[in-house]
MIGU-985116 format. One record per residue: residue in three letters; x, y, z of N, C-alpha, C, CB in turn. Coordinates in steps of 0.05 Angstrom, whole numbers, padded with zeros to 5 digits, always signed. Glycine has a CB too. Layout:
N
alaXYZXYZXYZXYZ
...
END
This chain:
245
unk+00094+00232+00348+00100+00206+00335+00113+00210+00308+00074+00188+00333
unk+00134+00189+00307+00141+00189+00280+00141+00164+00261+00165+00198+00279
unk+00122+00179+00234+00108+00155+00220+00134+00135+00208+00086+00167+00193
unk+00150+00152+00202+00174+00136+00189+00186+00123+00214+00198+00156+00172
unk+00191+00122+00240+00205+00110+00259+00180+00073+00262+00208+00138+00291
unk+00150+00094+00267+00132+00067+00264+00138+00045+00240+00100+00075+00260
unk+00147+00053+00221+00144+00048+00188+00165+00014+00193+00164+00083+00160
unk+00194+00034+00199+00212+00020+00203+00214+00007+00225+00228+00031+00199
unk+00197-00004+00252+00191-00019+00271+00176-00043+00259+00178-00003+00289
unk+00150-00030+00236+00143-00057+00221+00159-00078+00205+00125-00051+00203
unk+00175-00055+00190+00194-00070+00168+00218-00094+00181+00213-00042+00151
unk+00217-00082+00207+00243-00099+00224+00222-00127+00227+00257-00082+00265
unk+00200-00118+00244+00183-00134+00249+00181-00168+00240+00165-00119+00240
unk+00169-00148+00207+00166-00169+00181+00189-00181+00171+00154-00157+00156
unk+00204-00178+00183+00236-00189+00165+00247-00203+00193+00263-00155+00151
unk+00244-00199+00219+00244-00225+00226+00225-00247+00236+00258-00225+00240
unk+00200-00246+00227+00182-00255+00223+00188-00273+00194+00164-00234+00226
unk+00191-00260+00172+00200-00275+00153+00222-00308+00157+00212-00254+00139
unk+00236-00301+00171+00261-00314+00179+00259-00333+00194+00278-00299+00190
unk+00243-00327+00219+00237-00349+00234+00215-00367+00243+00245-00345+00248
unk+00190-00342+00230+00170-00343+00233+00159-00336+00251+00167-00358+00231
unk+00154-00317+00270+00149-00315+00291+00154-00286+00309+00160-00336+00298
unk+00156-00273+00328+00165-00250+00338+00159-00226+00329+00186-00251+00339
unk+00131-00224+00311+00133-00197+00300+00117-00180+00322+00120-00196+00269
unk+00096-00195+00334+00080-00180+00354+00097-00166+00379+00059-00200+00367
unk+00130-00192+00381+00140-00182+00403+00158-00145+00397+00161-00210+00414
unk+00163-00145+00363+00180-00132+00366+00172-00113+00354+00201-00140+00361
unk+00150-00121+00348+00123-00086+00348+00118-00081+00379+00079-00094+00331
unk+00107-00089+00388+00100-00084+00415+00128-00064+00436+00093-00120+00427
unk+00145-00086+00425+00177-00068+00435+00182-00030+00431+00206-00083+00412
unk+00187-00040+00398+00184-00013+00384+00169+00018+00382+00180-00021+00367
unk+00136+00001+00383+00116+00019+00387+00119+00032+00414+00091+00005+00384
unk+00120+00025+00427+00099+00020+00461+00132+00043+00466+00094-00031+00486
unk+00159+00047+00453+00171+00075+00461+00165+00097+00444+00200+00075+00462
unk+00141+00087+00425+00129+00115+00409+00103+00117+00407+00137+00118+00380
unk+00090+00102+00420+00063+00102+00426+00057+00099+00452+00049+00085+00413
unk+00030+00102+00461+00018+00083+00485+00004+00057+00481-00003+00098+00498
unk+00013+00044+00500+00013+00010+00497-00016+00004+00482+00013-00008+00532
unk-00037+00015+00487-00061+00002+00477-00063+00015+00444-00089+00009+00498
unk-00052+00038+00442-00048+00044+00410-00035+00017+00393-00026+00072+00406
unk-00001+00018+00411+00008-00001+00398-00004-00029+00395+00027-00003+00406
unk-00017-00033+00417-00025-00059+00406-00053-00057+00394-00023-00081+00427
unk-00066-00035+00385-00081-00042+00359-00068-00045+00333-00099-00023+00355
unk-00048-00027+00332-00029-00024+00313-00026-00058+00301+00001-00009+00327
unk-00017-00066+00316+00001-00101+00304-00026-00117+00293+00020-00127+00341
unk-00047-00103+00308-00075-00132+00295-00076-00130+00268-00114-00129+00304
unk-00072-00115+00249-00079-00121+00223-00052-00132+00210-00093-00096+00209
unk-00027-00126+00216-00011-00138+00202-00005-00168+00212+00010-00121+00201
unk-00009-00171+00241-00007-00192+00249-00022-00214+00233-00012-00191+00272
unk-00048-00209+00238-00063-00224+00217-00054-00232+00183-00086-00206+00214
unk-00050-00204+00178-00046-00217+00138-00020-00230+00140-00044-00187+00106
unk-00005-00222+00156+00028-00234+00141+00034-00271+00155+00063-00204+00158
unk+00004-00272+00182+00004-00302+00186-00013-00314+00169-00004-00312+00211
unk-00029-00302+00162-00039-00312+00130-00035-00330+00103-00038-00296+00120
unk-00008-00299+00109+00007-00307+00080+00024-00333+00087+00028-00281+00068
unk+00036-00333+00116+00059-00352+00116+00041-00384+00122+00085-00341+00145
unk+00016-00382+00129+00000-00411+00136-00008-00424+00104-00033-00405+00159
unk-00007-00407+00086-00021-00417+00055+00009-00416+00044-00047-00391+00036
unk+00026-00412+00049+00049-00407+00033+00054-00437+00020+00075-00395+00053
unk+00051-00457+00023+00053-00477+00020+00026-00497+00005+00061-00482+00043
unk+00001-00477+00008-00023-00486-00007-00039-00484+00019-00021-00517-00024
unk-00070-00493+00006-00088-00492+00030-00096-00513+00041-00108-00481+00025
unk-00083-00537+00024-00087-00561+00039-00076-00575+00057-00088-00575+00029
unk-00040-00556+00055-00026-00566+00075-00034-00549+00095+00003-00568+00071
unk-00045-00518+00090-00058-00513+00115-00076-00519+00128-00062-00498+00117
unk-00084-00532+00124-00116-00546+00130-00103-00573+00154-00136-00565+00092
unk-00088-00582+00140-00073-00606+00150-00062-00604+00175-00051-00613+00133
unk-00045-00577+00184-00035-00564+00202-00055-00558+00219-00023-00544+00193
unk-00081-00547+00218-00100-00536+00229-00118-00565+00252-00118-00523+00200
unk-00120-00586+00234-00127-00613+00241-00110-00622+00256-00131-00629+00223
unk-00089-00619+00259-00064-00630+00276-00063-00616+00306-00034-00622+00260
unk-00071-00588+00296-00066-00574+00320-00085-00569+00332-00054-00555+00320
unk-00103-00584+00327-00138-00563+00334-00131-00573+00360-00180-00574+00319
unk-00128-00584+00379-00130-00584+00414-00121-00550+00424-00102-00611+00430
unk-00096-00547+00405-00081-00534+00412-00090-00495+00406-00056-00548+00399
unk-00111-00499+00380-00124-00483+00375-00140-00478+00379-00126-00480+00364
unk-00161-00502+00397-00183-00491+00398-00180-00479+00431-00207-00514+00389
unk-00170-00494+00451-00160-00480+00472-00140-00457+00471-00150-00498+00486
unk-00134-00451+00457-00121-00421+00451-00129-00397+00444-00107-00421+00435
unk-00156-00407+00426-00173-00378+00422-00195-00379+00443-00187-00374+00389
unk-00208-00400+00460-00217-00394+00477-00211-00372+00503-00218-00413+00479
unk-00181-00381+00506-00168-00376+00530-00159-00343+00521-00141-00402+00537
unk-00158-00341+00493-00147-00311+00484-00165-00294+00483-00136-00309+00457
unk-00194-00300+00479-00207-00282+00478-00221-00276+00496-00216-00283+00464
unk-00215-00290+00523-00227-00286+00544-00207-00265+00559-00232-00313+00557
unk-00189-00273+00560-00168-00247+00574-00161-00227+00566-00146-00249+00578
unk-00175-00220+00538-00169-00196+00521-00187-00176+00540-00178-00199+00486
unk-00213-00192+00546-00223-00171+00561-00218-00164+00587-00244-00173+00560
unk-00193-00175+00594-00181-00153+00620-00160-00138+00615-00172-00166+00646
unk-00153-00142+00597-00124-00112+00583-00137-00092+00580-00108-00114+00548
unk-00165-00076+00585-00167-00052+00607-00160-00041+00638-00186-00051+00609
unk-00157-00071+00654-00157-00067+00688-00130-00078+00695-00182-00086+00707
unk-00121-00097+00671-00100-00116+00694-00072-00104+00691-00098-00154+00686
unk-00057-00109+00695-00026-00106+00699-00010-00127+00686-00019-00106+00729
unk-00006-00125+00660+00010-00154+00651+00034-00154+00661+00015-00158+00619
unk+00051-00139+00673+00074-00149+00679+00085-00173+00702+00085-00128+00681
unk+00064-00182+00713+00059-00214+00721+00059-00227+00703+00036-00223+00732
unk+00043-00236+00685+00046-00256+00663+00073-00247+00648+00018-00256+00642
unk+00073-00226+00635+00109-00217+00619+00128-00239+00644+00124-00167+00623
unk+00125-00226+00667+00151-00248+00681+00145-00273+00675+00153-00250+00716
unk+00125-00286+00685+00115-00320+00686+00124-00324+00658+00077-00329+00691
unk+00118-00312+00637+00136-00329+00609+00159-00322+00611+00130-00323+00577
unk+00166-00300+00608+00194-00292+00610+00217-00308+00618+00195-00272+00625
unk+00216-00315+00639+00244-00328+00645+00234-00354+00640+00258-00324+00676
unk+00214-00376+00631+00226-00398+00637+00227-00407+00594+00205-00422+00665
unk+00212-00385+00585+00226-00387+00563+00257-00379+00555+00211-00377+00550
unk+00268-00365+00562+00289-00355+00571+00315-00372+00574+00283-00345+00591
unk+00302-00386+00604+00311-00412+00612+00323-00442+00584+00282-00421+00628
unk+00294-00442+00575+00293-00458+00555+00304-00459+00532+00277-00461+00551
unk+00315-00435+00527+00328-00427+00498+00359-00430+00500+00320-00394+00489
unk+00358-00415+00527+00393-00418+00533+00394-00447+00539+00406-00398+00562
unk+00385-00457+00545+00384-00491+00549+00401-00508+00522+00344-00503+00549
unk+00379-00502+00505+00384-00519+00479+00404-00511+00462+00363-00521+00463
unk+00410-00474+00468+00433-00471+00445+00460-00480+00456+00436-00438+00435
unk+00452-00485+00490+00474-00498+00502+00482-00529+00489+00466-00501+00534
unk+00457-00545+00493+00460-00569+00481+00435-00583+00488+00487-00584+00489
unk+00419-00583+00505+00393-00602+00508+00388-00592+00488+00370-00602+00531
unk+00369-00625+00484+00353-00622+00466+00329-00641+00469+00366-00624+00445
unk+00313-00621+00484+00285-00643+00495+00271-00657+00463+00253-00618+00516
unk+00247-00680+00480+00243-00688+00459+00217-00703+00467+00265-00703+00448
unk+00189-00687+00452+00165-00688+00463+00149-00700+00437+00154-00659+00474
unk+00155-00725+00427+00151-00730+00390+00125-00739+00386+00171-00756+00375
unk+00107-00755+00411+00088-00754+00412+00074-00742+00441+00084-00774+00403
unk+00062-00715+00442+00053-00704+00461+00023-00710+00467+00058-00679+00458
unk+00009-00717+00485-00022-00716+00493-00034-00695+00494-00028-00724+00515
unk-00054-00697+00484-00073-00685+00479-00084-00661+00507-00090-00707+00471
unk-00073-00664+00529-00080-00653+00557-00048-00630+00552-00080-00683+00591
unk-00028-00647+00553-00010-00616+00546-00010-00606+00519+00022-00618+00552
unk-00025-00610+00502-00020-00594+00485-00055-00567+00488-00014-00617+00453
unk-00068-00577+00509-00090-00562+00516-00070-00539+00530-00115-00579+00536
unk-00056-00552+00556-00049-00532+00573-00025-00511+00563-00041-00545+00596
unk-00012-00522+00538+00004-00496+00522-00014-00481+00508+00028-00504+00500
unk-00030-00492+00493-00049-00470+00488-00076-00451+00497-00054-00476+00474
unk-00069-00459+00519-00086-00447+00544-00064-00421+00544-00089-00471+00578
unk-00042-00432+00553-00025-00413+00561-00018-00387+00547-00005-00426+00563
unk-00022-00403+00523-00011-00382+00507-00031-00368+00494+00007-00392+00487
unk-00054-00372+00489-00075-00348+00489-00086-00336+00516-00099-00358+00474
unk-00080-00343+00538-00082-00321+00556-00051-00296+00564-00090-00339+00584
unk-00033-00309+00551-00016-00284+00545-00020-00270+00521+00012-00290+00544
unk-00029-00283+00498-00037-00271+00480-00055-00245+00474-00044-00286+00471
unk-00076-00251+00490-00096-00238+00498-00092-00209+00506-00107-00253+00515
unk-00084-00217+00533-00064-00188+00538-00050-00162+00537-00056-00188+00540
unk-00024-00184+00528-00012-00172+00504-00006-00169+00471+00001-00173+00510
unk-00020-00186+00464-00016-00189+00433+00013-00208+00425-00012-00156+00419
unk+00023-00220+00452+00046-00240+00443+00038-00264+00446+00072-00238+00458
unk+00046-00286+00432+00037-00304+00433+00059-00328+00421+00012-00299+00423
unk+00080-00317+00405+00095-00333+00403+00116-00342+00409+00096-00333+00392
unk+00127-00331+00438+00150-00349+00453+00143-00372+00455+00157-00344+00479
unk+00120-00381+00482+00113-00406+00483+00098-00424+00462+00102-00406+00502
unk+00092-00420+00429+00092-00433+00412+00107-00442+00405+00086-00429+00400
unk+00126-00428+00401+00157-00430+00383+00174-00451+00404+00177-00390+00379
unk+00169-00450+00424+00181-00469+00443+00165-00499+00445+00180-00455+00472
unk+00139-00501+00440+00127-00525+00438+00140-00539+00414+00098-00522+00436
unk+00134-00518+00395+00139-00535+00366+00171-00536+00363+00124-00518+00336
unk+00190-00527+00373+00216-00532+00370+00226-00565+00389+00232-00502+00382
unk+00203-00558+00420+00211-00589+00432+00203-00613+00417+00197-00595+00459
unk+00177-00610+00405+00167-00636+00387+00180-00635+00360+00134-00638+00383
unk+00205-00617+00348+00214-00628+00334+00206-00623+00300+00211-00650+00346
unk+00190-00609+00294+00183-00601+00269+00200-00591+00252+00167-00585+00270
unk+00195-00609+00225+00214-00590+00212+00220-00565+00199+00220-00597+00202
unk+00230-00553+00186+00233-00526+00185+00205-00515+00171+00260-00518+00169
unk+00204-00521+00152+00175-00521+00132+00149-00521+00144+00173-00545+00114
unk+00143-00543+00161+00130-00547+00176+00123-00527+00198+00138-00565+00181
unk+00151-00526+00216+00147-00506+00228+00128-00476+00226+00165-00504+00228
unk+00139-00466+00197+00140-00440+00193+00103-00446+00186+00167-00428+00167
unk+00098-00466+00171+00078-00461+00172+00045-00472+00191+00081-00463+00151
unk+00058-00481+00205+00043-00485+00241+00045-00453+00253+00068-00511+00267
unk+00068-00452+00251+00067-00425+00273+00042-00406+00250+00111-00402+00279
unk+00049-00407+00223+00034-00387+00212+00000-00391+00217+00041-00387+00183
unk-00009-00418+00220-00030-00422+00225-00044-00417+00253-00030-00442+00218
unk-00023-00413+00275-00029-00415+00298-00035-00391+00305-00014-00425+00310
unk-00020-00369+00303-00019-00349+00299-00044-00331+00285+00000-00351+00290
unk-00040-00340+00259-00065-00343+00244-00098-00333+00262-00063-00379+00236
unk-00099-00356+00270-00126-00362+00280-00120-00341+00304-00133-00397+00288
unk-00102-00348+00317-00095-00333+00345-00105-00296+00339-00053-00338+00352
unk-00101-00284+00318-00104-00256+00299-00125-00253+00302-00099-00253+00270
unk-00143-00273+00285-00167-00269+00281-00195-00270+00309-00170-00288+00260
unk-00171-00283+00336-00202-00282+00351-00184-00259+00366-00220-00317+00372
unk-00154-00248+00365-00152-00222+00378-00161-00198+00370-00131-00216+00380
unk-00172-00197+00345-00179-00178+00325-00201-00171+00335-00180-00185+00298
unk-00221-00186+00338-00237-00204+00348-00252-00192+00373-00222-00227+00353
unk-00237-00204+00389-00235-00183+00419-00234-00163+00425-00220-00182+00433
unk-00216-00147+00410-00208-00121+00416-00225-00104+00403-00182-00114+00410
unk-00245-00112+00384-00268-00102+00370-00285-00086+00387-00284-00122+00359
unk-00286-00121+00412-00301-00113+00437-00298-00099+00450-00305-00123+00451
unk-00262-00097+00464-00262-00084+00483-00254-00058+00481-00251-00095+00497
unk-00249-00046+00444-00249-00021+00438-00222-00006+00438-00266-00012+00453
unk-00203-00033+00439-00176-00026+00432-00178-00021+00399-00154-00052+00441
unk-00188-00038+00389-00191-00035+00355-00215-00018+00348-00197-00067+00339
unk-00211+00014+00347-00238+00021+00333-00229+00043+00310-00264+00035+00356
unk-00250+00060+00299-00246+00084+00278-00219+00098+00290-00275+00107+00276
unk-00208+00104+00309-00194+00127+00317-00164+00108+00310-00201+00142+00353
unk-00156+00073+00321-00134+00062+00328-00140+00045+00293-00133+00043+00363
unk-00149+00043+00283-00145+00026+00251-00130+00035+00233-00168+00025+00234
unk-00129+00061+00221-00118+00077+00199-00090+00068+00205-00125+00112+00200
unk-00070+00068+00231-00045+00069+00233-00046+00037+00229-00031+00085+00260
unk-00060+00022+00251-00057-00006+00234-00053-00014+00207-00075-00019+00236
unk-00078+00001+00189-00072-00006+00158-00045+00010+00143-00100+00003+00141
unk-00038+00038+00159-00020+00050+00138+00006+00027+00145-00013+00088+00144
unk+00015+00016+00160+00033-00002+00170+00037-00028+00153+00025-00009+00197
unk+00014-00035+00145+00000-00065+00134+00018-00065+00107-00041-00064+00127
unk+00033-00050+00093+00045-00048+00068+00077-00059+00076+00042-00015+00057
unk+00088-00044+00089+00121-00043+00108+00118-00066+00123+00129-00015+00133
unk+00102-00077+00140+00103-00106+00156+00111-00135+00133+00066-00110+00171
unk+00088-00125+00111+00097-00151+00091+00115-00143+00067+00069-00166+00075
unk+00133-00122+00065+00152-00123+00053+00172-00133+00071+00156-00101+00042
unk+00168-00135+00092+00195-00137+00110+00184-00168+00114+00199-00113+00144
unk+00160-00181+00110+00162-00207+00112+00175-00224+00090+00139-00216+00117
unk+00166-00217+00056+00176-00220+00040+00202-00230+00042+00173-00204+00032
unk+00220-00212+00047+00248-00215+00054+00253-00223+00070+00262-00202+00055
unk+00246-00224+00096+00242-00253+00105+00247-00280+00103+00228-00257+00103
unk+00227-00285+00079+00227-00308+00073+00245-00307+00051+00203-00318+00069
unk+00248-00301+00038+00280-00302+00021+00304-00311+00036+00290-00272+00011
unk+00302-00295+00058+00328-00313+00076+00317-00339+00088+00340-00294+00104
unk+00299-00338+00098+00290-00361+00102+00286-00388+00091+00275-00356+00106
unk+00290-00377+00066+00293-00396+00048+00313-00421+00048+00297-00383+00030
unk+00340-00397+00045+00363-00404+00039+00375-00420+00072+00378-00375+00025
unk+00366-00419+00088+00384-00433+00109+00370-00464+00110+00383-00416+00143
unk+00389-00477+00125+00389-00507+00130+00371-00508+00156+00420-00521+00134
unk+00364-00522+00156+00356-00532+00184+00366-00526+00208+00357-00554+00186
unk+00392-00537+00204+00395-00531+00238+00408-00506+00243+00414-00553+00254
unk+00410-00482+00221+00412-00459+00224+00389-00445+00228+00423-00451+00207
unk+00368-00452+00209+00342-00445+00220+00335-00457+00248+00320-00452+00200
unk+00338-00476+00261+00342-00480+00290+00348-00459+00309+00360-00495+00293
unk+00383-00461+00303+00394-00435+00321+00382-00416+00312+00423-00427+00320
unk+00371-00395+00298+00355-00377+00291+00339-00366+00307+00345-00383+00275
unk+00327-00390+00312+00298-00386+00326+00309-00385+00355+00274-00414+00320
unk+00328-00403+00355+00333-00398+00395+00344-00375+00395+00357-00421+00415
unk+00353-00358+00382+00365-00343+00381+00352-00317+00393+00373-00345+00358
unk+00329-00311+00369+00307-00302+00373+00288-00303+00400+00297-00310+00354
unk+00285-00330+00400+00264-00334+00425+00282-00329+00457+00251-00373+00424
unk+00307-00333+00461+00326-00320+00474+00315-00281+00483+00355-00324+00451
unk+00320-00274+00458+00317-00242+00459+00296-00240+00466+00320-00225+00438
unk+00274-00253+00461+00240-00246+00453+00235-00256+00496+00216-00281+00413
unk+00249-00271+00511+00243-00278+00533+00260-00258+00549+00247-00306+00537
unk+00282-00243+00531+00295-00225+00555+00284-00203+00557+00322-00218+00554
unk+00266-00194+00529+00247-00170+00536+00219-00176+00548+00241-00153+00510
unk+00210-00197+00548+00184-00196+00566+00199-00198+00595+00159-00224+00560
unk+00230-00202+00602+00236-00195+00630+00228-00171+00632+00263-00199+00639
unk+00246-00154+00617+00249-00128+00616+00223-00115+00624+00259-00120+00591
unk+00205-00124+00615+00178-00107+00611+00166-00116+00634+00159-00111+00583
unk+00167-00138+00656+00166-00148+00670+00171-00125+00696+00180-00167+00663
unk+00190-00127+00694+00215-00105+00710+00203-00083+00713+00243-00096+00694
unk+00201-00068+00689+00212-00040+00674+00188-00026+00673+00225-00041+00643
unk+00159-00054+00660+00137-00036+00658+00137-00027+00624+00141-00009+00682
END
């Protein structure tokens, strides 16, 4: 293994994570998993995953995170249920069933809108916003991804950029803390898989930092295309991995 190749897998990570908010688990998971073995890598991402959704859910104060948290609780509280229950089969199971089942119809959905739909879900019920976050902490769980099908909820209902960035950070957020959580249990996270998590934890949030510097600076509906952009790529590699293994 090479520490500088891991180093710079975080730094990419955190920098488009910064940007759009979102995709760092996918593109650790990418990175690692051709210089590690899958369950290393994905201890690897739990500690940066955690602080740098942290940083981006308070970035704005703790009351607007709080605010976010209350908005979404259907969506959170069925998400860490559903996440920490499937964490404990990422010893036996075979994710590349679930990698397909998101894969293409997020995929689907991205090429959709940069085409020109533009769905529009402004007030959603309380029953689908259970069953996306059902969904998405039992892929979470798994694999440690979790933000295609967020990033696709909150792009159909329309949030704005600010907003966005800091929902996903909260979602996420929480989503960290009960994977962290899990994997405690199931012994993906112990003394032998931590040290590379924390030496990482420095390079993930410099690369978020900058990030958000660019993030800054775009408009809306560039930060839009951004994200489909992203969530595009982020659905052609859970094909891939689908496929490929």
């Amino acid at each position: 293994m090479s520490l500088a190749l891991v180093l710079l897998v975080a730094l990419v990570a955190g920098l488009v994570k910064g940007s759009v908010g979102f995709a760092m688990p996918t593109v650790m998971m990418s990175g690692l998993t051709l210089l590690l073995p899958p369950e290393q890598a994905l201890a690897a991402l739990i500690l940066p995953t955690l602080v740098t959704n942290t940083w981006q859910a308070l970035r704005q104060g703790v009351r607007s995170a709080w605010d976010t948290m209350v908005r979404f609780r259907v969506f959170l509280s069925v998400g860490a249920v559903c996440l920490v229950a499937s964490a404990q089969l990422v010893p036996v199971l075979d994710a590349r069933i679930l990698f397909g089942a998101i894969g293409v119809p997020i995929t689907l959905f991205a090429l959709m809108q940069l085409a020109g739909w533009r769905p529009s879900v402004s007030r959603p019920s309380n029953r689908v916003e259970a069953a996306v976050g059902g969904f998405t902490g039992l892929i979470g769980g798994i694999s440690g991804i979790w933000g295609p099908p967020t990033v696709a909820y909150l792009t159909a209902i329309g949030l704005p950029k600010a907003e966005t960035m800091r929902t996903q950070g909260a979602i996420y957020g929480l989503g960290a803390v009960a994977l962290a959580g899990a994997h405690l249990q199931t012994g993906v996270l112990r003394a032998e898989t931590l040290p590379l998590s924390l030496a990482i934890l420095p390079t993930a949030l410099l690369g978020l930092w900058l990030g958000f510097k660019l993030q800054d600076r775009m408009a809306q509906d560039t930060f839009r295309r951004a994200i489909l952009v992203v969530l595009t790529l982020a659905g052609l590699n859970l094909m891939r991995r689908a496929l490929l293994g």
